[in-house]
Each structure stands twice: as structure tokens, then as C-alpha cells.
C-alpha positions, 0 to 999 in steps of 0.5 A: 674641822680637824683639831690644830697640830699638837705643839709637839709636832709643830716643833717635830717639824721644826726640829727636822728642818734643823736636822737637815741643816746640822747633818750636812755641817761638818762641825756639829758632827752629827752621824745616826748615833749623835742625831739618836742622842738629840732627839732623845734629849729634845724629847726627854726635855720636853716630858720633864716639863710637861709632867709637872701639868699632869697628875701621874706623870712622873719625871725622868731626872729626879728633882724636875719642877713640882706638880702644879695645882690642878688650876695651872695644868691648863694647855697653854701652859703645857705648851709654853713649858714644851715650848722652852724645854725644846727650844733651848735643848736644841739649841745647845745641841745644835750651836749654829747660826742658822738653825737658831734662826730657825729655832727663833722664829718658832718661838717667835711664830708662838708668841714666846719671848727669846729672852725669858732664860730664867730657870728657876720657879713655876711659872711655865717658861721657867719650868721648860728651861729648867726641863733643859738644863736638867737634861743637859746636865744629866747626859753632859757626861754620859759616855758620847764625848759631845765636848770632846773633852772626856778621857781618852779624847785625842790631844789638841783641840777638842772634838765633838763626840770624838772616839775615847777608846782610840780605834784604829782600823785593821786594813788600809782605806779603799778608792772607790773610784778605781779598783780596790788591790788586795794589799790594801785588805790585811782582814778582809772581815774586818771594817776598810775605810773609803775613800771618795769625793767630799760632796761639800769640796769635791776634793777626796776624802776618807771618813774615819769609823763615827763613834766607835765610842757609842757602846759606853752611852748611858741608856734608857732602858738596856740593862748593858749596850750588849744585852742584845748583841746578836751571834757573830756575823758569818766568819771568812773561812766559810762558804756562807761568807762568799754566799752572801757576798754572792747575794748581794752582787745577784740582787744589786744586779737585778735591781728593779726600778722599784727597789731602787727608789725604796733603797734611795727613799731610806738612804739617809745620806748627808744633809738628811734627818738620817734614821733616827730623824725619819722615824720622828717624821713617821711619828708626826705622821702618826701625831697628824692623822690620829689627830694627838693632842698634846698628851699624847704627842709628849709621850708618843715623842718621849718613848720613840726618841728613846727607843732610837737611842737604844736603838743607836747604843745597841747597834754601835756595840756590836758595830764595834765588838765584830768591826765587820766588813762592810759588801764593798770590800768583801765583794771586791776582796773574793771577786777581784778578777772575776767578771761580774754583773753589777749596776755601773754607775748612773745611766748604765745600768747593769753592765760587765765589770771585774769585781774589784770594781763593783760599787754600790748603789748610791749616790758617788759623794756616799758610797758606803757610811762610814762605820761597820756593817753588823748590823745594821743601823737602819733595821735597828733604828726601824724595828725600835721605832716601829716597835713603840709606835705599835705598842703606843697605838695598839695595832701595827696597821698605820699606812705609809707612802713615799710618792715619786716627784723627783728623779733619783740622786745615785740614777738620775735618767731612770725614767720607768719610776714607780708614782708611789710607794705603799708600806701597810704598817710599821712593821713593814716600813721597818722591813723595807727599810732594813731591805732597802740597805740590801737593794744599796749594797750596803748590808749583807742579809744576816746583818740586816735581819740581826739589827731587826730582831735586835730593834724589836728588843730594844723597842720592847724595853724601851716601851715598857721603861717609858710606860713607868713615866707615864 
């Protein structure tokens, strides 16, 4: 009989289904960058109070509980402690009705009373709040703006993770219904907001750029968010700008049945875990099958969270330092009168269109993510994660699979599906995941292949900062 799922992934578990909820809820505000940041917390919060019941590990905020006689480091312990220090650092991130019903019928289902909020001495309840605050306190002022209160926060009512360094787009916002005019496009290398239908209303909307602020979050393991900014994206007066915008027409064009469910799978939309929650669904998947105990589960968890934290704080810093233009307006911009081959729209498949038309391959309520194109967060988030989950287990081989049961969202009548999609190691997934941005018409190939070589950067550095604790 297999050994039971560590306390680590039931609460990974849990923590998803929560992510599903607070990713589709407007008010929490959650974007990547924002879901990189909780996980990161949750799992830090969860090492704090596991350290104490070990007898090298060490604390990653100074002043964390002392470490228990060799009598108290006994696993039920250890899962009481992970158990409050998780419980309530998700809760104060995620302040919505519904998701701490979630989060209290875990503590329920573990026997573990709601009411136990003291943090102040050894015992295991005690030591796992504690762990919470101290996290809690620690990045209560790191640089995301997560009150809406910092300098720089727009006047009036507070806004959660709100810019604090008063970004304001170069061009005018697109329709992506209609034909995008040139005079809408004063920089056409520069971000163009979207306009679109909001697919909570139905009524439009336009996005602004999420958290143009994220380059001055505190860290993990960077040395600064620009230790691994990538060389410039491909400039506007140059036959590689119209080249790669050419690409990605070709490729969308073309799209197999395949390489549409593969962009689908990864794309993270509204009410999803986004990358940085799927990449924690990859490392349960690791957790369940290498059959981790709690030891293991604390710091597989611990290294990954903060790797995607990284991940988020090195992509957003050259989001925003090249603020480059996402295909949509690229392709619109140099083909606008220029009949073209492009996917048209559900059930269509590819047709005849004037460039000024092409949309992308998604679903129509999220066109594009509403932040810059280089580079990419999906191949980041992807190459970090995978980075550490390689380190952590010694080898890269470690099988994925996403099986097809639905239709897909952006193309619901496509019937030729394939039954199942095989990935044969982390690497791959992470490569796929950073293609599939190309299938969606999403990212150009250079941002896709510079967010990968910056992730491996990041996991790298965020592996051996890790291992420090250990």
C-alpha cells in the first residue's frame, strides 16, 4: 500500500482550488505576478514552521520559534505547525468568503481547531501561527503594494497591488472585435492595451498593464530584478521586426489540432491557477508519485514558490524596462491592408482576412494578457520551476501528460483532438509551455526563448539559495 499524501500536498491541493476562485474575483487582484508572490508566502510560512522540528534546518526570517527537543519533532507536530502556518497566510492573502470556507474545512477535515490564533510559544499551533505572521510581516512592505497604500499608490480608495510608479501606456487602446486604425498606435514596439468583452459582464473592457510596479519586489535569491534582463527585443526599423511578426501569422495559420490543445492546456486564463499555480500542480504531481513525506514536501514546495517568485520579479523587470509590443499590434500595425491567412474565430479555422483583423488564438473574454510581451512569463515561470524540480530530484526525467476529455474553450467544434498529451521531463514541459505562447499568438520566438534562458537563471539561483536552509 502507498504511504498517505504528505500535509503538504493535501494543502497544495487545497490551495489550487482556492486559486481558482481568487484568480476569477476581480477584488483580490490576483495576475501571475501576485499568485508567484502567495505561493511564495504560503510555502515560506510553511518552512518557518517546519524548521524548528528539524535538526539543521534553518529559518528563512530570523527570530522563528527555537528548535524543539529531539522528543517534539515527531510528524504530527510537524503537520499541525505546516498546517496553521499555511492556513492563515492563505487566509490574510485571500480575504474572501469563500475560499476560507475552503480553507476551514481543510482544518476541519484535519482535526485542527479554527480558533487556536495564539502565537506566542512552542506548542505546534502556536509555532505555525507565528511562522505566518512572521511571513506576513516580512513582505508587508516589500515593494507589491498589496494595501494599496505605499508611495506612489493612486489617490482615493486603496487598491491591492495598485502601480506605484505611475505607468501610463505610449499608445491608445485597440478593439479587438474590429480593425485595429494606425492612429490608435503612436509606438508600434511599445505595449497597446485591448479592449474586449469582460467575461464576468459581457460589457467592454480594457485592462490596464498588471503591476508595472513588480521590478522593486524584494527577492529571494536575485542580487537585483535585472541581474537576468536579456538583450533588447528585436527594434522596429529592422527587417527581424516584420520577420517575426511574419512568424507568428505562418505558425497560427497552420495550427494543427495538437498544437491547439497544447496552447489551450498552458494558457492560464481567468479563474485558472495561472503559471505559477500550475507549476505547484506539477510539483504535487512530483510529491504523489516519488511518494514525499513531509520532509521532503517542505522543501520541494519551499525552493519551487520562490524560484516562480523570482521568476515573476525578473520577467516584470524587463516587461517594463523594454514595455514591448505585444503580436496583436505588431501584426495589425505592418499588415493592416494586406490580405492574410490567420485562424478566424471558432469553427472557422483558417480563412482570408485583412491584417488589421488577426486575432489570436484564444478564447474571445482574453484575447491577450494584459501586460508586455518581452518576455515571456509563461517560459520564466516554466524554466524556474523546472529548473528546481530537476536540481531537487537529480534528473530532468519526470513524465507529464494532460488527457483531452473536453472540447477546447477558443474552438469548441474542433473534433480531431488528440486523446492525450505527453511531455517526457521538465525541461520539456517548460518548453512547450513557452511554445504554446507562440501557437496562442501571444509572444514573439525571441521573447519566448529569452524568458527560458532567464528562468533557467533564476531557478539556478533560487536552488542554491534554498539549499542554505536546508
Amino acid at each position: 500500500m502507498n504511504p498517505p499524501v504528505s500535509i503538504v500536498k493535501e494543502w497544495n491541493d487545497t490551495l489550487l482550488r482556492a486559486l481558482e476562485i481568487a484568480t476569477g474575483t476581480p477584488a483580490l487582484r490576483l495576475g501571475p505576478p501576485m499568485v508567484a508572490r502567495l505561493v511564495a508566502m504560503v510555502y515560506t510560512a510553511a518552512f518557518q514552521a517546519w524548521a524548528p522540528y528539524t535538526a539543521t534546518a534553518t529559518a528563512p526570517i530570523a527570530g522563528g520559534a527555537p528548535r524543539r527537543p529531539l522528543a517534539q519533532r515527531t510528524e504530527q507536530n510537524k503537520r499541525i505547525a505546516i498546517s496553521y502556518a499555511i492556513y492563515r497566510t492563505a487566509l490574510a492573502l485571500m480575504p474572501d468568503a469563500r475560499i476560507r470556507a475552503l480553507l476551514d474545512a481543510q482544518m476541519r477535515a484535519l482535526g485542527l481547531s479554527l480558533t487556536a490564533t495564539d502565537a506566542v510559544g512552542t506548542d505546534p499551533d502556536e509555532i505555525g501561527n507565528a511562522a505566518a505572521q512572521a511571513v506576513l510581516a516580512d513582505r508587508a512592505n516589500d515593494g507589491a503594494n498589496a494595501s494599496g497604500t505605499d508611495p506612489g499608490s493612486p489617490p482615493g480608495i486603496p487598491v491591492p497591488y495598485a502601480d506605484t510608479t505611475g505607468y501610463a501606456p505610449v499608445n491608445l487602446p485597440a478593439l479587438v472585435a474590429a480593425p485595429t486604425p494606425r492612429d490608435t498606435v503612436v509606438d508600434v514596439t511599445r505595449w497597446q492595451a485591448l479592449t474586449y468583452a469582460n467575461p464576468a459582464t459581457g460589457s467592454a473592457a480594457t485592462p490596464e498593464f498588471i503591476a508595472p510596479h513588480w521590478k522593486n519586489v524584494k527577492p529571494f535569491a536575485l542580487l537585483s530584478a535585472d541581474q537576468f534582463r536579456p538583450p533588447p527585443p528585436e527594434p522596429v526599423h529592422s527587417q527581424a521586426f516584420v520577420d517575426q511578426a511574419r512568424h507568428v501569422v505562418q505558425v497560427q495559420a497552420q495550427l494543427t489540432s495538437e498544437q491547439k490543445v497544447i496552447a489551450e492546456y498552458w494558457a492560464d486564463g481567468p479563474r485558472s491557477w495561472l503559471p505559477p499555480g500550475h507549476w505547484c500542480e506539477i510539483a504535487g504531481q512530483v510529491s504523489e508519485r516519488r511518494f514525499h513525506g513531509t520532509d521532503d514536501d517542505v522543501k520541494l514546495f519551499f525552493a519551487v514558490a520562490n524560484a516562480i517568485l523570482d521568476a515573476s520579479i525578473s520577467c516584470w523587470e524587463s516587461k517594463t524596462f523594454y514595455d514591448y509590443c505585444r503580436p496583436i499590434t505588431a501584426i495589425r500595425f505592418l499588415f493592416g491592408n494586406t490580405m492574410i491567412d490567420a485562424w478566424g474565430g471558432p469553427g472557422r479555422g483558417t480563412v482570408r482576412l485583412r491584417g488589421d483583423q488577426w486575432r489570436t488564438f484564444q478564447r474571445d473574454t482574453f484575447p491577450t494578457p494584459p501586460f508586455s510581451e518581452y518576455t515571456s512569463g509563461h517560459s520564466t515561470f516554466s524554466m524556474a520551476a523546472a529548473t528546481v524540480l530537476k536540481a531537487y530530484l537529480g534528473s530532468d526525467r519526470f513524465e507529464l501528460h494532460h488527457d483531452v476529455t473536453e472540447p477546447l474553450v477558443a474552438d469548441p467544434d474542433l473534433t480531431d483532438l488528440p486523446r492525450r498529451i505527453t511531455w517526457a521531463s521538465f525541461a520539456e514541459a517548460a518548453y512547450s509551455a513557452g511554445e504554446s505562447r507562440l501557437f496562442g499568438g501571444i509572444h514573439f520566438h525571441q521573447g519566448n526563448m529569452a524568458g527560458l534562458q532567464a528562468g533557467r537563471q533564476v531557478g539556478l539561483a533560487a536552488w542554491a539559495k534554498a539549499q542554505s536552509y536546508f
